[in-house]
N, CA, C and O atoms as a GROMACS GRO file, in nm:
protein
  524
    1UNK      N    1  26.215  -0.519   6.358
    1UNK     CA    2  26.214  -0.455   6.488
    1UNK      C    3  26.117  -0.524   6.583
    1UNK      O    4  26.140  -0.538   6.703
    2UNK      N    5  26.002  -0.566   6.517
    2UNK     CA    6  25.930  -0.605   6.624
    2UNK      C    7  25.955  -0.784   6.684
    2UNK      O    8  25.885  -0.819   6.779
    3UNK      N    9  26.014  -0.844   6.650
    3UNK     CA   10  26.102  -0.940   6.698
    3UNK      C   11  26.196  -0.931   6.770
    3UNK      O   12  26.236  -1.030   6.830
    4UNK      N   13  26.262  -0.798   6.783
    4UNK     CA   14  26.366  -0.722   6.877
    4UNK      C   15  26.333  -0.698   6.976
    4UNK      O   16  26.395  -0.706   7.082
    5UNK      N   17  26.171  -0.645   6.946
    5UNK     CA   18  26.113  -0.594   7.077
    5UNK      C   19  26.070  -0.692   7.180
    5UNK      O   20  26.074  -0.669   7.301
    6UNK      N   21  26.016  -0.839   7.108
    6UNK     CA   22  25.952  -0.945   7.171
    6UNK      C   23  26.057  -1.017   7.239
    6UNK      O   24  26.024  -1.098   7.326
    7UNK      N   25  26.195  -0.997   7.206
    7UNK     CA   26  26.307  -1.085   7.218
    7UNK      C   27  26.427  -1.058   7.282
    7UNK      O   28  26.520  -1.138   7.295
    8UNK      N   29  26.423  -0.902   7.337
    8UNK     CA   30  26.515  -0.825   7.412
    8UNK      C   31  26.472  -0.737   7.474
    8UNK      O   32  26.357  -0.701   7.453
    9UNK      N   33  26.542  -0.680   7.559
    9UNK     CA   34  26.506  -0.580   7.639
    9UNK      C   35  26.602  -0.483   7.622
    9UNK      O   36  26.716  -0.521   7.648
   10UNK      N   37  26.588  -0.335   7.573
   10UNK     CA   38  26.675  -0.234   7.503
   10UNK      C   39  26.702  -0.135   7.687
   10UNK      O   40  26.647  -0.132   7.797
   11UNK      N   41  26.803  -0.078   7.625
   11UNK     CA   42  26.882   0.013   7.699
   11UNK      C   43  26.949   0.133   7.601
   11UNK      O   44  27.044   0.123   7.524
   12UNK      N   45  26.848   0.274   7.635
   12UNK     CA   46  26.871   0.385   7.583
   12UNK      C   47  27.055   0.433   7.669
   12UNK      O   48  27.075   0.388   7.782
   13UNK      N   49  27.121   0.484   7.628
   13UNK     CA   50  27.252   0.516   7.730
   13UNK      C   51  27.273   0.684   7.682
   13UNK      O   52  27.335   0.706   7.578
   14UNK      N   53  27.221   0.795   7.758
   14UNK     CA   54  27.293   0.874   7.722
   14UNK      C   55  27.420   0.984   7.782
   14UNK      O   56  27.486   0.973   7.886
   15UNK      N   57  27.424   1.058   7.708
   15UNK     CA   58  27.532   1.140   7.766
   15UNK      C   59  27.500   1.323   7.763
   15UNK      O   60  27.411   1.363   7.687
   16UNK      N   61  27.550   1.388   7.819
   16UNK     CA   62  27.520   1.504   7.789
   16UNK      C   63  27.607   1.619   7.885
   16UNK      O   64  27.635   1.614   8.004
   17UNK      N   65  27.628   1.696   7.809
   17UNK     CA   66  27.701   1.854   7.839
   17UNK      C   67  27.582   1.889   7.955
   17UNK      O   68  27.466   1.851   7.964
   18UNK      N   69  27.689   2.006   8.066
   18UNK     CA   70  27.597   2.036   8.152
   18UNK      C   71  27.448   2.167   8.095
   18UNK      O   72  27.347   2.221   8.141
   19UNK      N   73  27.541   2.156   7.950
   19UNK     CA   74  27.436   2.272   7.859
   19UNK      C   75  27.318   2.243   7.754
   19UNK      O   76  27.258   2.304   7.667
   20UNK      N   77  27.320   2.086   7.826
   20UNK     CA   78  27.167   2.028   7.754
   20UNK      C   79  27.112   2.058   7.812
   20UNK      O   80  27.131   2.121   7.916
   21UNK      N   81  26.981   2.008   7.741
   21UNK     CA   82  26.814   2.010   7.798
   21UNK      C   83  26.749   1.937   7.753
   21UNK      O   84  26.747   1.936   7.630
   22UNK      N   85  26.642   1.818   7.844
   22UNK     CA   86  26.562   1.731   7.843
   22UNK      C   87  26.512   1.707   7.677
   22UNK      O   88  26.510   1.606   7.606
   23UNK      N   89  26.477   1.834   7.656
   23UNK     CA   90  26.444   1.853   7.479
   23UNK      C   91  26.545   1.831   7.351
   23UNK      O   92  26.521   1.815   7.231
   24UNK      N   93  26.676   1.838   7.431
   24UNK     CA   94  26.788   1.793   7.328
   24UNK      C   95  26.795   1.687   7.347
   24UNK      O   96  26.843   1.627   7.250
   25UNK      N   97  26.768   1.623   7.432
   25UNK     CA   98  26.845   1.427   7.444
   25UNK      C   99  26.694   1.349   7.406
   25UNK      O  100  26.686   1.235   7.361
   26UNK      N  101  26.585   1.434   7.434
   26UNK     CA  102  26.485   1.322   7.359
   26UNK      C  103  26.454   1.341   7.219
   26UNK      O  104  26.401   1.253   7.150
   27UNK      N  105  26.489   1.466   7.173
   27UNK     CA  106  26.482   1.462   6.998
   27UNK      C  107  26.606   1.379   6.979
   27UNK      O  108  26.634   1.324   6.873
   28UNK      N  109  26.665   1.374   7.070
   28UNK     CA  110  26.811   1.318   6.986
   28UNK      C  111  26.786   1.131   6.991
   28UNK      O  112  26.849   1.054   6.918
   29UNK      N  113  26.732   1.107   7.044
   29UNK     CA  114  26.663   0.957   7.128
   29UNK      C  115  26.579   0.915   7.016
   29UNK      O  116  26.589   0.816   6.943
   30UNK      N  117  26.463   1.044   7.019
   30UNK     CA  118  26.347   1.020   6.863
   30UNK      C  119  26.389   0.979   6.715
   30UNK      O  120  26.330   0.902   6.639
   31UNK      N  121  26.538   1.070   6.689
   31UNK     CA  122  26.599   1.042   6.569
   31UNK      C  123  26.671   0.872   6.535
   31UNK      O  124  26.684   0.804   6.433
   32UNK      N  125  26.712   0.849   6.701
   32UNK     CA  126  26.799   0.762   6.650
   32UNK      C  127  26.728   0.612   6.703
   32UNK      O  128  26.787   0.504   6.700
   33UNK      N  129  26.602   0.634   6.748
   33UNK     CA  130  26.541   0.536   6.800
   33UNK      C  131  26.379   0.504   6.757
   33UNK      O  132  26.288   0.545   6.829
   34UNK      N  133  26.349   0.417   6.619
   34UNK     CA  134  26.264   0.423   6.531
   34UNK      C  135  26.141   0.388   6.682
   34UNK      O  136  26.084   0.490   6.721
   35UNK      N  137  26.121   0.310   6.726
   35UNK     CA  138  26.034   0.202   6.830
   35UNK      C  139  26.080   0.218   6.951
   35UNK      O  140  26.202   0.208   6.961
   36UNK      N  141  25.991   0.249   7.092
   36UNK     CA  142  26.101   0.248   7.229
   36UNK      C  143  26.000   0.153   7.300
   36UNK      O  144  25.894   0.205   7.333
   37UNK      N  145  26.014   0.050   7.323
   37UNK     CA  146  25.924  -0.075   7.432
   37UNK      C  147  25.896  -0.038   7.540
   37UNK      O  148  25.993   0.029   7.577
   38UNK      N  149  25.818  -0.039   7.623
   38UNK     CA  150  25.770   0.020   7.765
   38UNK      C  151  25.865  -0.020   7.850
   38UNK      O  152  25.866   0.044   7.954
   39UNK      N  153  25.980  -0.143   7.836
   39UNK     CA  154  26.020  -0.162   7.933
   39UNK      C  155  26.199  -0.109   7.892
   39UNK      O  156  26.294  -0.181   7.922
   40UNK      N  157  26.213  -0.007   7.839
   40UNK     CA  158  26.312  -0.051   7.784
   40UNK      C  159  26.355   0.095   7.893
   40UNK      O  160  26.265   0.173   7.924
   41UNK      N  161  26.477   0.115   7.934
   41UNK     CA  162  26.548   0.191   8.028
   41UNK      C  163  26.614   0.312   7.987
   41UNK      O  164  26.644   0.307   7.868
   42UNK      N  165  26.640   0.393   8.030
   42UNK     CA  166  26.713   0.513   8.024
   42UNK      C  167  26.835   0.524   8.089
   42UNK      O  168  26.828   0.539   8.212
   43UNK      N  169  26.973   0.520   8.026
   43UNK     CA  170  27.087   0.504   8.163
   43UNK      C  171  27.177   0.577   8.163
   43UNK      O  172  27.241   0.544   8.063
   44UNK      N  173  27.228   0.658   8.211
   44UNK     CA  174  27.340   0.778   8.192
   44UNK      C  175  27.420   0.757   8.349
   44UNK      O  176  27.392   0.661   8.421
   45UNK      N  177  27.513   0.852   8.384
   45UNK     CA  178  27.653   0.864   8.495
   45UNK      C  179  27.542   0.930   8.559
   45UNK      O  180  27.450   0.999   8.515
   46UNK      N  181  27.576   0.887   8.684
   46UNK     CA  182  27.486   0.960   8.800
   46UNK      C  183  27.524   1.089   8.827
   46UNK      O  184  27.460   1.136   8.921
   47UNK      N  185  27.601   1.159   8.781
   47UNK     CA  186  27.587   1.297   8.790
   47UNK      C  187  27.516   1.364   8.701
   47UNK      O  188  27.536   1.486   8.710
   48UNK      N  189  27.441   1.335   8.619
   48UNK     CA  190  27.341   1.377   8.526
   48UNK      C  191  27.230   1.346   8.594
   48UNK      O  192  27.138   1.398   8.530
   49UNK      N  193  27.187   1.292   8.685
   49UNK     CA  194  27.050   1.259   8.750
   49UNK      C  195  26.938   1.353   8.719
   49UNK      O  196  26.825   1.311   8.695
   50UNK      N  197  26.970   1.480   8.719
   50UNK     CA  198  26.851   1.532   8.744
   50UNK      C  199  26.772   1.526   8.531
   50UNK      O  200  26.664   1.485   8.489
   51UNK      N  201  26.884   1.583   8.462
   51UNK     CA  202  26.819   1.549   8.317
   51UNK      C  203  26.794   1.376   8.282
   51UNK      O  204  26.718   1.330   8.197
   52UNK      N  205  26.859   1.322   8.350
   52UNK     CA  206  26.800   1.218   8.319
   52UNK      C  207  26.681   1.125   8.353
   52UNK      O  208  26.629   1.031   8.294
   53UNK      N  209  26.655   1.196   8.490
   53UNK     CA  210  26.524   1.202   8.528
   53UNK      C  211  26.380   1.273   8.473
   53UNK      O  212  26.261   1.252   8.496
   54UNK      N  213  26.451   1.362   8.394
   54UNK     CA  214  26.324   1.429   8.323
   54UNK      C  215  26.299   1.378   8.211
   54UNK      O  216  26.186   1.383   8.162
   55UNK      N  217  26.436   1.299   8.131
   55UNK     CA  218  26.398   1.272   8.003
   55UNK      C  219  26.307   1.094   8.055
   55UNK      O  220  26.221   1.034   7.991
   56UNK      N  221  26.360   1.061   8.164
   56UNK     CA  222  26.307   0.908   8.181
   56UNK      C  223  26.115   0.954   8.201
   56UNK      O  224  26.024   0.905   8.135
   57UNK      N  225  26.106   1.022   8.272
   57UNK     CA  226  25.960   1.087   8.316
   57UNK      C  227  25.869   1.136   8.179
   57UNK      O  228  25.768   1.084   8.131
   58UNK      N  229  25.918   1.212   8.152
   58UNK     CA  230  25.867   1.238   7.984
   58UNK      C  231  25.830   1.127   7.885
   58UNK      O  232  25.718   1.117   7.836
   59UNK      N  233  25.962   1.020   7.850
   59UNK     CA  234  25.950   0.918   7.816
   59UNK      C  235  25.844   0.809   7.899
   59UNK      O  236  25.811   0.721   7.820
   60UNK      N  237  25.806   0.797   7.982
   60UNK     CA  238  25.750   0.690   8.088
   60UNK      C  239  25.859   0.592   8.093
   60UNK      O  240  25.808   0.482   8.069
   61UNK      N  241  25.947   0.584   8.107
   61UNK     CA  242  26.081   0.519   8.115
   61UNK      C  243  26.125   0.483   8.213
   61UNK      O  244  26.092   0.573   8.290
   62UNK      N  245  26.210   0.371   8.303
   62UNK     CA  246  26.307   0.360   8.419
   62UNK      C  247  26.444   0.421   8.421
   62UNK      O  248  26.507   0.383   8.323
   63UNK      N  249  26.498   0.485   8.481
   63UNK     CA  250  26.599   0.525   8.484
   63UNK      C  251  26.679   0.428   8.571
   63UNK      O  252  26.631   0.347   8.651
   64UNK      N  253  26.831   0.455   8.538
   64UNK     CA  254  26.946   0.358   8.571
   64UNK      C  255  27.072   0.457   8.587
   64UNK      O  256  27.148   0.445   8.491
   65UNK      N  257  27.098   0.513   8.644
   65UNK     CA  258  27.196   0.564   8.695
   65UNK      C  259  27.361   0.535   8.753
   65UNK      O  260  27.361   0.541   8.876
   66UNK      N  261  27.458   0.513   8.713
   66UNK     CA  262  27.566   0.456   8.749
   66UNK      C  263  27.699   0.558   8.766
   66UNK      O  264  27.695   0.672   8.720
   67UNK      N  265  27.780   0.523   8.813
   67UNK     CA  266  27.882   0.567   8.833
   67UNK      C  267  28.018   0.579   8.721
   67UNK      O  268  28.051   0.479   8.657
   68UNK      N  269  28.076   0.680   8.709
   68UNK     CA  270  28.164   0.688   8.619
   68UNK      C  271  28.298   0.591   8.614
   68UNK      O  272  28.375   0.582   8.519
   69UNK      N  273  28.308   0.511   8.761
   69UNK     CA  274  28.435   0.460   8.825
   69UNK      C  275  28.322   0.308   8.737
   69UNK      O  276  28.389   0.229   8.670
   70UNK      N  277  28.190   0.286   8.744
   70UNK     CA  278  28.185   0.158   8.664
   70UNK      C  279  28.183   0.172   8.552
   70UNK      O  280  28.186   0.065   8.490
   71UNK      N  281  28.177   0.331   8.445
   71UNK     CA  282  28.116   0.320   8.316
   71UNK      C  283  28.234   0.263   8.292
   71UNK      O  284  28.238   0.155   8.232
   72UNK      N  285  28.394   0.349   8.350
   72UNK     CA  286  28.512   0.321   8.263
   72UNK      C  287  28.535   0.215   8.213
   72UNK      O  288  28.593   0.199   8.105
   73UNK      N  289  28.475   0.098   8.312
   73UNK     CA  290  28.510  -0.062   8.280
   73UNK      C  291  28.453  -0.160   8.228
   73UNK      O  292  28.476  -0.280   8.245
   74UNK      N  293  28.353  -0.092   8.141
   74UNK     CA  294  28.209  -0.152   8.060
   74UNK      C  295  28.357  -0.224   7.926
   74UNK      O  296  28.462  -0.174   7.887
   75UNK      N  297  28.299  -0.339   7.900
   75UNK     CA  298  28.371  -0.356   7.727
   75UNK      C  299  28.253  -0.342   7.650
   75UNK      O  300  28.135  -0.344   7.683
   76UNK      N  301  28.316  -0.324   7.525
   76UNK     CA  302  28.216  -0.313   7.428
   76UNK      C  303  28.198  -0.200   7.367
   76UNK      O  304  28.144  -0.209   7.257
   77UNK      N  305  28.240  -0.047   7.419
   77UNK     CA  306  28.198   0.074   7.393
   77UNK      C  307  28.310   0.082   7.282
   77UNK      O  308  28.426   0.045   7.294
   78UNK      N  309  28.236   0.152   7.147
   78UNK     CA  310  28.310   0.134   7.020
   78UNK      C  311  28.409   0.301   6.975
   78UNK      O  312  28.504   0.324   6.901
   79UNK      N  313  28.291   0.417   7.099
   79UNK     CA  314  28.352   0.539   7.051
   79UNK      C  315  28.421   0.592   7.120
   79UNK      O  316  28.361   0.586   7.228
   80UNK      N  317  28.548   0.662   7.143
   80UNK     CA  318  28.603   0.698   7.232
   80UNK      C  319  28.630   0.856   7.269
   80UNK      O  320  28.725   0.907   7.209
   81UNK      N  321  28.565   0.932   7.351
   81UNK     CA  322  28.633   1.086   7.344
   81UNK      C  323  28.690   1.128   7.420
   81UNK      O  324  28.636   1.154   7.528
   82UNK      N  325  28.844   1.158   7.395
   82UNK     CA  326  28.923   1.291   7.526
   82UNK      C  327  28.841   1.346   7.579
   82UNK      O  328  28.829   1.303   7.694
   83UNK      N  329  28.754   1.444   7.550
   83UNK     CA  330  28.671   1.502   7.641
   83UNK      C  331  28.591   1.463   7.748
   83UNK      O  332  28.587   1.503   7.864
   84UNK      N  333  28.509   1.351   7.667
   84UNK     CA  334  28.435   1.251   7.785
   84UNK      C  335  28.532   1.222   7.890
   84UNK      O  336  28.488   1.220   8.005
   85UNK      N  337  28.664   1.196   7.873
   85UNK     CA  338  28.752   1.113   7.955
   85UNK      C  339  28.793   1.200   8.023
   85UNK      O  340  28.829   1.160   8.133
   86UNK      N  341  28.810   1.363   7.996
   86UNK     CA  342  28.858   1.436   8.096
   86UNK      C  343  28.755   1.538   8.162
   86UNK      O  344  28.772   1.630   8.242
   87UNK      N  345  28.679   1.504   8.120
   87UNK     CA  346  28.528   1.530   8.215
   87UNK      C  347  28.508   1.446   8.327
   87UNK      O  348  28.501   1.475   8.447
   88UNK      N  349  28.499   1.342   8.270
   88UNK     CA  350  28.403   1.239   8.350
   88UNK      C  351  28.492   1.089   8.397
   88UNK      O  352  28.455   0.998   8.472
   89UNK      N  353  28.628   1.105   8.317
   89UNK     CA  354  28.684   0.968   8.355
   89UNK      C  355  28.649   0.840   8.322
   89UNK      O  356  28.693   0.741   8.380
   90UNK      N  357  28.563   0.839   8.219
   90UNK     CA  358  28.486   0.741   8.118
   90UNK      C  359  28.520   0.799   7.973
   90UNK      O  360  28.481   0.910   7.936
   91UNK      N  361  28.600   0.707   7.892
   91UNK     CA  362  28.565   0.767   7.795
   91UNK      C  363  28.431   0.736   7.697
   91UNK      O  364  28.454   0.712   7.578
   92UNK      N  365  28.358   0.737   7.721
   92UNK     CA  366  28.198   0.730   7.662
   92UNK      C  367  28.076   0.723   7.731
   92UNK      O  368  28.048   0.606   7.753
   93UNK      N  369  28.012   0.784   7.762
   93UNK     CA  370  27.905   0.789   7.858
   93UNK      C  371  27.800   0.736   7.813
   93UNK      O  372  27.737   0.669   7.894
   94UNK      N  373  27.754   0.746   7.697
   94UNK     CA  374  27.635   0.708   7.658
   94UNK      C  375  27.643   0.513   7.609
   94UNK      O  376  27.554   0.436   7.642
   95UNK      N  377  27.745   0.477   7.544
   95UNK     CA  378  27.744   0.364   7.520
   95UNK      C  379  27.770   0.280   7.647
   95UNK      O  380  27.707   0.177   7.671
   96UNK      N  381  27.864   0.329   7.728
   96UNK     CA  382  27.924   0.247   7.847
   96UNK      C  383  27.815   0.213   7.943
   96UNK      O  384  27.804   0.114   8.016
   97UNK      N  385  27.701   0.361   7.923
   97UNK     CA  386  27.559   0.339   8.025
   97UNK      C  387  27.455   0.231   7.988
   97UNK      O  388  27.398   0.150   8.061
   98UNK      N  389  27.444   0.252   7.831
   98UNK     CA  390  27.335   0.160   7.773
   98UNK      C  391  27.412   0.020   7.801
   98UNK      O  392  27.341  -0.051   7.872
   99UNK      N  393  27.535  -0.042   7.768
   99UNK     CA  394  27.612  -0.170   7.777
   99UNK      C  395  27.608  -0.194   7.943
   99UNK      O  396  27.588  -0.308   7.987
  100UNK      N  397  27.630  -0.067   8.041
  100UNK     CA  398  27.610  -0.149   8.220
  100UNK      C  399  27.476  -0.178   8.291
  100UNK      O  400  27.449  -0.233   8.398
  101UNK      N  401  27.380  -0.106   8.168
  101UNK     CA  402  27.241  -0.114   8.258
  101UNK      C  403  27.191  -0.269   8.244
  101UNK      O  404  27.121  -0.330   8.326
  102UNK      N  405  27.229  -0.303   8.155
  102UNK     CA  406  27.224  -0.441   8.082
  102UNK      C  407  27.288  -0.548   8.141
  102UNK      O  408  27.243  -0.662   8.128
  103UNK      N  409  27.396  -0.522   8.207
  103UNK     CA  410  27.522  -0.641   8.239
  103UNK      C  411  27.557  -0.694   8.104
  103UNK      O  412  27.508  -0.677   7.992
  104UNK      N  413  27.733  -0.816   8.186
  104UNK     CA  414  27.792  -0.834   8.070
  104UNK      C  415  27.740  -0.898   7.944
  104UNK      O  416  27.812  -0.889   7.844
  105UNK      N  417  27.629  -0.958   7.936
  105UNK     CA  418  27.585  -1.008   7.776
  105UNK      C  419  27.508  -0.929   7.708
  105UNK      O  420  27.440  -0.983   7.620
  106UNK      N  421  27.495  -0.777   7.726
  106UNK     CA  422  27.428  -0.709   7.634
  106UNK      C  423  27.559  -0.658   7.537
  106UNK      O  424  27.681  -0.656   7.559
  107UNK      N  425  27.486  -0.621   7.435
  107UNK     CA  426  27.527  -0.545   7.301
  107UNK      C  427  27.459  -0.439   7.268
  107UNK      O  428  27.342  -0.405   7.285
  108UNK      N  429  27.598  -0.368   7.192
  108UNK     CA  430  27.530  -0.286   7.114
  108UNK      C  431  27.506  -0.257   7.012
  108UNK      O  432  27.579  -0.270   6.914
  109UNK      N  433  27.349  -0.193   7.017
  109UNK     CA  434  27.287  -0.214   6.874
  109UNK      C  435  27.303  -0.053   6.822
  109UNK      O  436  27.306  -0.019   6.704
  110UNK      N  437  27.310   0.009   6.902
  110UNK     CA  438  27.291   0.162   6.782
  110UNK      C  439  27.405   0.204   6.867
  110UNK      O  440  27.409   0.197   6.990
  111UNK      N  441  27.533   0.264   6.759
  111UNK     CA  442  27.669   0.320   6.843
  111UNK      C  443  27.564   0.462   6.884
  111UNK      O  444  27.448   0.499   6.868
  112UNK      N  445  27.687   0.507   6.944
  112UNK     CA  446  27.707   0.666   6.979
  112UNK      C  447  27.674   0.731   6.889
  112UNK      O  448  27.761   0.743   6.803
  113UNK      N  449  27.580   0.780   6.868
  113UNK     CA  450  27.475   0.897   6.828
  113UNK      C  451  27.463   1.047   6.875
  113UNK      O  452  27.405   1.081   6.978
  114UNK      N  453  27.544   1.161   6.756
  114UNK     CA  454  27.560   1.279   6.833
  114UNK      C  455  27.435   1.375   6.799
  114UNK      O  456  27.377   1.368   6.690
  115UNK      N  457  27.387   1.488   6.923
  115UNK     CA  458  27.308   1.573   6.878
  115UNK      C  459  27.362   1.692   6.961
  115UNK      O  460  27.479   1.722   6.988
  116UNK      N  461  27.248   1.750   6.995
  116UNK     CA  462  27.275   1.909   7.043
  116UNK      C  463  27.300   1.885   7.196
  116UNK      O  464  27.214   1.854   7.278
  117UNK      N  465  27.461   1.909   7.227
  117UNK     CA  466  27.531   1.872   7.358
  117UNK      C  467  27.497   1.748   7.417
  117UNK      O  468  27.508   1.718   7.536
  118UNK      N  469  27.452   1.674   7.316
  118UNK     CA  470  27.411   1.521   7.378
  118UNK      C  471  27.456   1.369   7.319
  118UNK      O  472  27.462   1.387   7.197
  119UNK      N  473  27.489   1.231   7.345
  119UNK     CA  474  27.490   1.195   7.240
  119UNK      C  475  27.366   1.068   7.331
  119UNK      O  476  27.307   1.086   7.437
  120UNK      N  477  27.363   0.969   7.257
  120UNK     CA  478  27.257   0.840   7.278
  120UNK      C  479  27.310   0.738   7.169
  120UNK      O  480  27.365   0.747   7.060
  121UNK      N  481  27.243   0.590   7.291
  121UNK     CA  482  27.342   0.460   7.257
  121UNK      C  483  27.252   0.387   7.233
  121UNK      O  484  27.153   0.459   7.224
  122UNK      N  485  27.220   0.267   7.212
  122UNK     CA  486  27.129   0.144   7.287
  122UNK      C  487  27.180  -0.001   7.223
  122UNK      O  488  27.202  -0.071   7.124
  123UNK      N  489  27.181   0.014   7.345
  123UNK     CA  490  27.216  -0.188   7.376
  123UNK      C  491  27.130  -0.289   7.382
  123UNK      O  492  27.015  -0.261   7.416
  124UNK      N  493  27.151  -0.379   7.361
  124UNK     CA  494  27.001  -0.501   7.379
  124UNK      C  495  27.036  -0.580   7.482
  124UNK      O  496  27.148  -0.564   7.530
  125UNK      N  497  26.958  -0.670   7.528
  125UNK     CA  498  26.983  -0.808   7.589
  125UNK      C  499  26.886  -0.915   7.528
  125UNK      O  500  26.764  -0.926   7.539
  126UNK      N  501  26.949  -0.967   7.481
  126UNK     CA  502  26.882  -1.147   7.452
  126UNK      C  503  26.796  -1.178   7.601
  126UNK      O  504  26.851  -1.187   7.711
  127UNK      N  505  26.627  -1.194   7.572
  127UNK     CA  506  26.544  -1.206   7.653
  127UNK      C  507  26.538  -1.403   7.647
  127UNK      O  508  26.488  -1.467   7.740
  128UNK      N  509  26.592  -1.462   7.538
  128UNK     CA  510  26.562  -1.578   7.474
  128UNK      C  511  26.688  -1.667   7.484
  128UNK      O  512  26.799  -1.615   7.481
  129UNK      N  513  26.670  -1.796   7.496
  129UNK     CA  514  26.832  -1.905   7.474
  129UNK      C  515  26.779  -1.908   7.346
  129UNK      O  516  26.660  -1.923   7.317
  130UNK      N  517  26.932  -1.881   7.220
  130UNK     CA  518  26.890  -1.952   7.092
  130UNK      C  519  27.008  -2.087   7.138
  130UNK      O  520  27.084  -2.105   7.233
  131UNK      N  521  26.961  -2.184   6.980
  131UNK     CA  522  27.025  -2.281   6.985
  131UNK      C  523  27.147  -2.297   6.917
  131UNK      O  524  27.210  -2.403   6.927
   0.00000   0.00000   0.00000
């Protein structure tokens, strides 16, 4: 991990029911995220702004906010849900956020991760040229 940390820059992506709370998406973040780097981002659909502002604040985190008309067109997102899609018109919120905060050469490193009305993603970016 700590070569991950020196060598990329991570992107938390989450998602959440309008019946979360700040306390469900960061235990759910804690479980699935051993190490979080100071610079590493918080990114969810901009209609979540306001929890995702609390969990970025709590965390000392940047938030990244995007639109559902760009999550739809992220590649890379591995999980897919009807629901997400007839909510929000994305089908995945949390992976599609962590993969756009990043642009196109990030990956993802931890899929879609479910908890209590929430789920969480994270993507990397290669900070480094290998050879």
């Amino acid at each position: 991990m700590t070569d991950r940390i020196q060598h990329e820059r991570l992107s938390i992506g989450i998602g959440c029911s309008s019946r979360a709370c700040s306390d469900d998406v960061i235990r759910l973040i804690e479980a699935s995220v051993d190490e979080i780097p100071s610079d590493t981002m918080i990114a969810t659909l901009d209609r979540r702004a306001s929890i995702g502002e609390d969990v970025a604040s709590i965390l000392g985190l940047r938030l990244v906010l995007i639109p559902a008309s760009i999550l739809a067109s992220v590649a890379g997102v591995t999980t897919h849900s009807t629901l997400a899609l007839s909510k929000t018109r994305t089908a995945n919120v949390a992976e599609a956020s962590a993969l756009a905060s990043l642009g196109p050469s990030a990956r993802l490193i931890v899929p879609q991760t479910k908890g209590r009305f929430c789920t969480c993603a994270v993507a990397a970016l290669s900070l480094t040229e290998h050879p």
